[in-house]
C-alpha positions in Angstrom: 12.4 -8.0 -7.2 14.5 -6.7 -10.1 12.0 -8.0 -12.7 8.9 -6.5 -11.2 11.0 -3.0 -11.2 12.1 -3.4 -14.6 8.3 -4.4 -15.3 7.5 -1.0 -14.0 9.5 1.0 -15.3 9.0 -0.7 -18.5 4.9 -0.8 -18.5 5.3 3.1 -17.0 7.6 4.3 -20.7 4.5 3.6 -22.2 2.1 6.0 -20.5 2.0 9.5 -22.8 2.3 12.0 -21.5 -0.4 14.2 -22.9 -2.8 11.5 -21.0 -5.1 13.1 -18.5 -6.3 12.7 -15.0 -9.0 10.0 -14.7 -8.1 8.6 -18.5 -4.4 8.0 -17.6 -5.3 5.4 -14.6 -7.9 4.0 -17.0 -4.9 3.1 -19.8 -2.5 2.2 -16.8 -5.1 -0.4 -15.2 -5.5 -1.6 -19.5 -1.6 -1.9 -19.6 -1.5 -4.0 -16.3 -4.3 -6.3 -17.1 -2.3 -7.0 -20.5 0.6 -8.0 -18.8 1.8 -11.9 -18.9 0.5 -14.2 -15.9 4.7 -13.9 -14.7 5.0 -9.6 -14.8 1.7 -9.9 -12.9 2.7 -12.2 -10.6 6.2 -10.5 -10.0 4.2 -7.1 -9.6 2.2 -9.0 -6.5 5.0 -10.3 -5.3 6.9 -7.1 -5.1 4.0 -5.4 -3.2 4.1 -8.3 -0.9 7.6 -7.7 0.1 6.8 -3.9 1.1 3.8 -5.5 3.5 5.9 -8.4 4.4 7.9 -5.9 6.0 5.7 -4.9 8.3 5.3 -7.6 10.2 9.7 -7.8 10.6 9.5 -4.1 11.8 6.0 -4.2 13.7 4.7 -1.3 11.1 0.8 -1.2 11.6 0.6 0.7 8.2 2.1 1.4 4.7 1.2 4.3 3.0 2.4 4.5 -0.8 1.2 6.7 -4.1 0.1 10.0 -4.7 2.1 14.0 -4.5 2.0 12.8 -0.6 4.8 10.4 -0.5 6.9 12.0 -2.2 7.9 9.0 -3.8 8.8 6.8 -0.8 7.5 3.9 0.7 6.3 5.0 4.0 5.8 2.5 7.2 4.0 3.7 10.6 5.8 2.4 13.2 4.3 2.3 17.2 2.6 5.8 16.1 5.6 7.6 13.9 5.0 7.5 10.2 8.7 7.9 8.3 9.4 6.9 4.7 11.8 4.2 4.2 15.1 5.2 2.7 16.5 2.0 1.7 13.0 1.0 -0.6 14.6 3.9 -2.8 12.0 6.0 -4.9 9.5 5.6 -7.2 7.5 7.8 -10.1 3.9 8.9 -9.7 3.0 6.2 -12.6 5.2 3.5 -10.9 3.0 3.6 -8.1 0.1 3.9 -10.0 1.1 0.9 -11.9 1.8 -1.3 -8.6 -1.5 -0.1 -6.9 -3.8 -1.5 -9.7 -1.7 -4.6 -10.0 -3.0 -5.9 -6.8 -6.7 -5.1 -7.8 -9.3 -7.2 -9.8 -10.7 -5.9 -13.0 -14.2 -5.3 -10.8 -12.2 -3.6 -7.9 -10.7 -1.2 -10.7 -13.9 -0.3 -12.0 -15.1 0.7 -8.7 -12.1 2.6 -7.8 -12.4 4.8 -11.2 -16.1 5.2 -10.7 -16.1 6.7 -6.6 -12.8 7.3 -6.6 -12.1 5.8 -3.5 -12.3 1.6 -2.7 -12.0 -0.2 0.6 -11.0 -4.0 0.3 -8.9 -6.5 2.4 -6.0 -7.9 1.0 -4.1 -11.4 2.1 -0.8 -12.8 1.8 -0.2 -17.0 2.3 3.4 -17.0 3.6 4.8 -20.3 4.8 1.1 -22.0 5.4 0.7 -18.7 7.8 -2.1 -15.5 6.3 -1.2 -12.1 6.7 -4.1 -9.7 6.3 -4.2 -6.2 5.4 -7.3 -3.6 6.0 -6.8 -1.2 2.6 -8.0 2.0 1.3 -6.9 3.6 -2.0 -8.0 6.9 -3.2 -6.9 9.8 -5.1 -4.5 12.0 -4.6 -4.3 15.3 -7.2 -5.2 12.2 -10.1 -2.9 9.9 -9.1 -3.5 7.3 -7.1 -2.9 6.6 -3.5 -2.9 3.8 -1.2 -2.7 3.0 2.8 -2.8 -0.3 3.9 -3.4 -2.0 7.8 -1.9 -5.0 8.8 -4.7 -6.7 10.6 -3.7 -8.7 14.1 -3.1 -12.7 12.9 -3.9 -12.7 16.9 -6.4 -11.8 18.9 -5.6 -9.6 21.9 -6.7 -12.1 25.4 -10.0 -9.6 26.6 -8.5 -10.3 30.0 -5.8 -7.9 28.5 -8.3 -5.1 28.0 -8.7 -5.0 32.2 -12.4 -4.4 32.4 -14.2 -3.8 35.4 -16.7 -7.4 35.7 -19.8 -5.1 36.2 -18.3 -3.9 32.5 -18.1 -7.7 31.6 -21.1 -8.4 32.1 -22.4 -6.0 30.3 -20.9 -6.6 27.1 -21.2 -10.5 27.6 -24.5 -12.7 25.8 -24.9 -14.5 28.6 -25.8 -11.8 31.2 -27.8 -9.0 28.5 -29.1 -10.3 25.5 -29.3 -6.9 24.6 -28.2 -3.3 23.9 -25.8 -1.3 22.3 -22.1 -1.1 22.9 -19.9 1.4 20.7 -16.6 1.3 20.9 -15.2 5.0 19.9 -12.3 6.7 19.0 -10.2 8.2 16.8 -8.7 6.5 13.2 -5.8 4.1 14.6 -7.1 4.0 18.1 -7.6 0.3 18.2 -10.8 -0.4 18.0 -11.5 -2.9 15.5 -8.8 -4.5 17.7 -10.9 -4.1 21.2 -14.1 -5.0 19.4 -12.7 -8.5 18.0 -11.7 -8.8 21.9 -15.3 -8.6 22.8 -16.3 -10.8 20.2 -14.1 -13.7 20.8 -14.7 -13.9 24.7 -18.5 -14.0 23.5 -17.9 -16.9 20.8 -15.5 -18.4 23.6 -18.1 -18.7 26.7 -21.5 -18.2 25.4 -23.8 -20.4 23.2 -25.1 -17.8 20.0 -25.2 -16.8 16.3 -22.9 -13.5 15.3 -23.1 -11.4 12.4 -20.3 -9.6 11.2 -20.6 -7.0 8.5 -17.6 -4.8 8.3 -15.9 -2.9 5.3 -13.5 -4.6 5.0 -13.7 -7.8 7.2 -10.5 -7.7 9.4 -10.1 -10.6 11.5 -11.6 -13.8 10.6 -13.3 -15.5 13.6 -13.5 -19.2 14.3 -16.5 -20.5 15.3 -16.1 -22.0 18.6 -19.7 -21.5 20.8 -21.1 -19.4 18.2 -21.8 -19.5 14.6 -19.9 -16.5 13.3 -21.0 -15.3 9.9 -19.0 -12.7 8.5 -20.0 -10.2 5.7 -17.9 -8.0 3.9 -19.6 -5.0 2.5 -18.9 -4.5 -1.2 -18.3 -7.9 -1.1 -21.4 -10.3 0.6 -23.5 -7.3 1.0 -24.3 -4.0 -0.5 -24.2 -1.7 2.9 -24.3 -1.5 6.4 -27.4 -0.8 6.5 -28.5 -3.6 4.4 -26.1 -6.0 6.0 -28.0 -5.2 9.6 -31.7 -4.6 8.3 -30.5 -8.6 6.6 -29.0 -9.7 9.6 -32.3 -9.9 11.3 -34.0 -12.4 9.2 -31.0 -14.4 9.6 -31.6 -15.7 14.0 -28.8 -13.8 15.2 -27.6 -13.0 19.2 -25.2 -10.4 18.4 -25.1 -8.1 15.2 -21.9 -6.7 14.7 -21.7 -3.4 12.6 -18.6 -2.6 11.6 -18.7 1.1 12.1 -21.8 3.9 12.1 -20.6 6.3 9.3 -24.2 7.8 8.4 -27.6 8.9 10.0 -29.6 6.0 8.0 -26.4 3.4 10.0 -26.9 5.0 13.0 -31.0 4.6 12.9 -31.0 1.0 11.8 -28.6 0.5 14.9 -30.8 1.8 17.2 -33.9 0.0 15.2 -32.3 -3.5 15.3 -31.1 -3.1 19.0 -34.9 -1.8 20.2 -36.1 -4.9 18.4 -34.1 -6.8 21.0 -31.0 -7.9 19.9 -27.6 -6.9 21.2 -25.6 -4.9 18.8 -21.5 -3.7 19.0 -20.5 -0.8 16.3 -17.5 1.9 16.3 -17.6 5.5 16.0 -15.4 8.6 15.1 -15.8 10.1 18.4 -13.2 11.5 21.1 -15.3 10.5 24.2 -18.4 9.0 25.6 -20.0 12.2 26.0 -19.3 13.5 22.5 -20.4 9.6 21.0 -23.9 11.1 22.2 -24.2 14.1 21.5 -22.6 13.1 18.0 -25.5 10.6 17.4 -28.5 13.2 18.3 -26.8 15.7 15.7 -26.3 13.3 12.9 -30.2 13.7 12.5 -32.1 16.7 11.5 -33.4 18.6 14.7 -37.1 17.3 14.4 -35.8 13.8 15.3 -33.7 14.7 17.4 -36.2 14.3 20.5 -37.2 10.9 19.0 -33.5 9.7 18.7 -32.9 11.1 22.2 -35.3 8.9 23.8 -34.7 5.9 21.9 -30.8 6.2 22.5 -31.3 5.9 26.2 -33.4 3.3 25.9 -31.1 1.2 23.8 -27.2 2.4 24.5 -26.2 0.2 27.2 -22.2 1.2 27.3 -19.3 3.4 25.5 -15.9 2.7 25.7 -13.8 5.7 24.0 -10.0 5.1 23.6 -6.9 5.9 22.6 -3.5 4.6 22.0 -0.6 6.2 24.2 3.2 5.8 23.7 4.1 4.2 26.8 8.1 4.6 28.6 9.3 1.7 25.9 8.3 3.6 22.7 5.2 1.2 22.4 1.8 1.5 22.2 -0.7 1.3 25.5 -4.6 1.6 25.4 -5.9 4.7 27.6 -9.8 3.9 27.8 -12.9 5.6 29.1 -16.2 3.6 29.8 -19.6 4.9 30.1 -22.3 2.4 31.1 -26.2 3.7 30.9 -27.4 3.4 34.6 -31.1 4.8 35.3 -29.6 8.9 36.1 -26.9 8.7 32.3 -30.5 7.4 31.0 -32.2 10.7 32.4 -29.7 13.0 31.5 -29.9 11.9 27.6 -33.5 12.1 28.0 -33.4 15.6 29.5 -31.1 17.0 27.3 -28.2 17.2 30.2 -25.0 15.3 28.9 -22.8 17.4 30.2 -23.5 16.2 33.3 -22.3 12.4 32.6 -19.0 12.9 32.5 -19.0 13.6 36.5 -21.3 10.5 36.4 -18.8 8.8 34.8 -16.1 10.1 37.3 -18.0 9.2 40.2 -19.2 5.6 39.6 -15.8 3.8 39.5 -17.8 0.8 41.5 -20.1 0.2 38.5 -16.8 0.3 36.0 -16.9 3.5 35.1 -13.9 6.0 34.4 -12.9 8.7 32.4 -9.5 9.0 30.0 -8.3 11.6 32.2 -9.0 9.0 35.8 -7.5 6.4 33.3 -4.2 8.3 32.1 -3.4 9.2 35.9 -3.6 5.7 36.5 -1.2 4.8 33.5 1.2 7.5 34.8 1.6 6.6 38.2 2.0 2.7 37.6 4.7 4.8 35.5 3.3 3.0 31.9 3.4 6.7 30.5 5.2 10.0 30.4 3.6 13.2 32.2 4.0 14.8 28.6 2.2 12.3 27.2 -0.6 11.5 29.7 -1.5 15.5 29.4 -1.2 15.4 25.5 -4.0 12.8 25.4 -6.3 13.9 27.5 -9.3 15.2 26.6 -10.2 17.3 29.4 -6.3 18.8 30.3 -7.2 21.1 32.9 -8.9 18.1 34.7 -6.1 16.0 33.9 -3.7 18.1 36.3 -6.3 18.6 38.8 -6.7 14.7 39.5 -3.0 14.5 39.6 -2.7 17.7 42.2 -4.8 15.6 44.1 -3.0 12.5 44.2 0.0 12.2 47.5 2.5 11.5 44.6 1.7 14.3 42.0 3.9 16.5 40.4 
């Protein structure tokens, strides 16, 4: 620990100061790829300890570089984010320095060209891997970086609660196709439910999977399924590429990591009309919004033709979020959408706003909606009033379900 400090203090006396913007992190990533095979390896291990960490205090994230932090070492801890006061402070060029130390020549070259990298990141710790989800941009021309631990176990589906008409829907071995998104907001879990999904599948039916995700998260093990996983950047140049690919390769289940563009979003709905079933995340709040999202990520004269194929191929949503629960822990609020023949119409016809009621009404078929969800979650007493009201969507309905219910407030 002391020599990978001195090391960067040491390595950050020779910056000048006259050096500018996107030339200083080009001499800082020259200085740490001179270093001897030990200062390297001490800078490693001193990031290691920060992530180590995490896993002692049950931090999902690290956030560290850039005018942001102020010069702390910040942890995210079941939903708060504080910097930690006994890592002590750093110098924007210290961090700088200890970001590119954990990147490959090819990884910095990347990062000084888009300004922005995604990659995963592992740590062999007493024959045990730790693996970390990681972003680094910049931040006023210094560099900044957030890293996620990813889950060394996968949450039991049976843990997720699913209605079996839901099940079914989302298992192989009753639709061999169709498209499932699981949506929600950045940190909401859904990389987490997803690889849920994906492991009951691998566990009870017979099937090829392909992965491709940015970075690859969890590493599945083959069980009943051939799992292939491809990391974009990495095995495969795109999204897109990786699912267009995917189809030459016999696949069951193609699973994109997450629709960030109209040409992702198209190929999703291409692939899963060619009759395959597909999983993918979204950005989206709620089911409702997760389609009206998708018809406005195109330009308005394909939006009819989206419209259509979308109800022909979306065959469930599942929109979550994260709630602190009475413990000061995190539990999963869902809401699940499955296409029956009248959601089908109502995409078709231009009438989503009439799903949600859909949704509210067809609690025999598995559906619900966050605010039907968070009730439940508060009477089982799981979650505070405060915080069953701040997470719903719909707030207004949110207190009308609960006027309703013999033990409201």
């Amino acid at each position: 620990m002391e020599t990978a400090l001195k090391t960067l203090q040491e390595i950050a006396t020779n910056i000048p100061d006259t050096a500018p913007g996107m030339e200083r992190q080009m001499l800082i990533g020259d200085l740490v790829s001179r270093q001897s095979p030990a200062e390297r390896s001490a800078l490693r291990k001193l990031m290691d300890s920060y992530l180590m960490r995490m896993s002692r205090t049950n931090a999902s994230d690290i956030d560290i570089g850039g005018y942001g932090t102020a010069g702390s070492v910040w942890y995210r801890i079941y939903g708060e984010k504080r910097p930690c006061k006994d890592l002590g402070k750093f110098s924007l060029d210290e961090f700088n320095i200890l970001i590119q130390s954990i990147l490959i020549e090819r990884q910095r070259l990347f990062l000084y060209e888009n300004r922005n990298l995604d990659f995963s990141y592992s740590i062999l710790d007493s024959e045990r891997m730790f693996r970390f989800r990681a972003n680094a941009a910049f931040d006023l021309d210094h560099l900044a970086l957030n890293m996620r631990s990813i889950n060394a176990v996968i949450r039991p589906y049976k843990n997720l609660e699913m209605h079996p008409n839901v099940t079914r829907v989302l298992s192989l071995g009753h639709t061999t196709q169709g498209l499932t998104l699981i949506t929600g907001i950045t940190g909401s879990g859904k990389s987490t439910t997803l690889d849920s999904i994906i492991d009951a599948n691998n566990h009870t039916v017979d099937g090829h999977i392909v992965i491709i995700a940015s970075p690859v998260e969890y590493v599945h093990t083959p069980d009943r399924c051939i799992i292939r996983h491809r990391e974009v950047g990495r095995d495969v140049l795109g999204f897109k590429d990786g699912a267009i690919q995917a189809l030459r390769q016999d696949p069951d289940i193609i699973v994109i990591g997450e629709m960030r563009d109209p040409d992702t979003i198209l190929t999703a709905l291409e692939i899963t009309d060619s009759g395959h079933k597909v999983f993918s995340t979204l950005h989206t709040a709620s089911a409702v919004e997760t389609i009206d999202r998708i018809i406005g990520e195109v330009p308005p004269i394909e939006q009819e033709r989206v419209r259509v194929r979308l109800a022909d191929t979306l065959s469930c949503v599942m929109s979550q979020k994260l709630v602190p629960n009475l413990e000061g822990k995190l539990v999963l609020a869902k809401e699940l959408l499955v296409l029956t023949p009248s959601v089908r119409a109502a995409i078709k016809n231009n009438n989503t706003g009439e799903i949600y009621q859909m949704m509210a009404e067809s609690g025999d078929l598995g559906m619900i909606t966050l605010e039907q969800d968070l009730k439940r979650l508060y009477l089982q007493k799981k979650i505070s009033l405060e915080n069953a009201i701040v997470t719903a969507n719909n707030k207004r309905r949110f207190q009308q379900l609960l006027n309703m219910s013999p033990t409201g407030d």
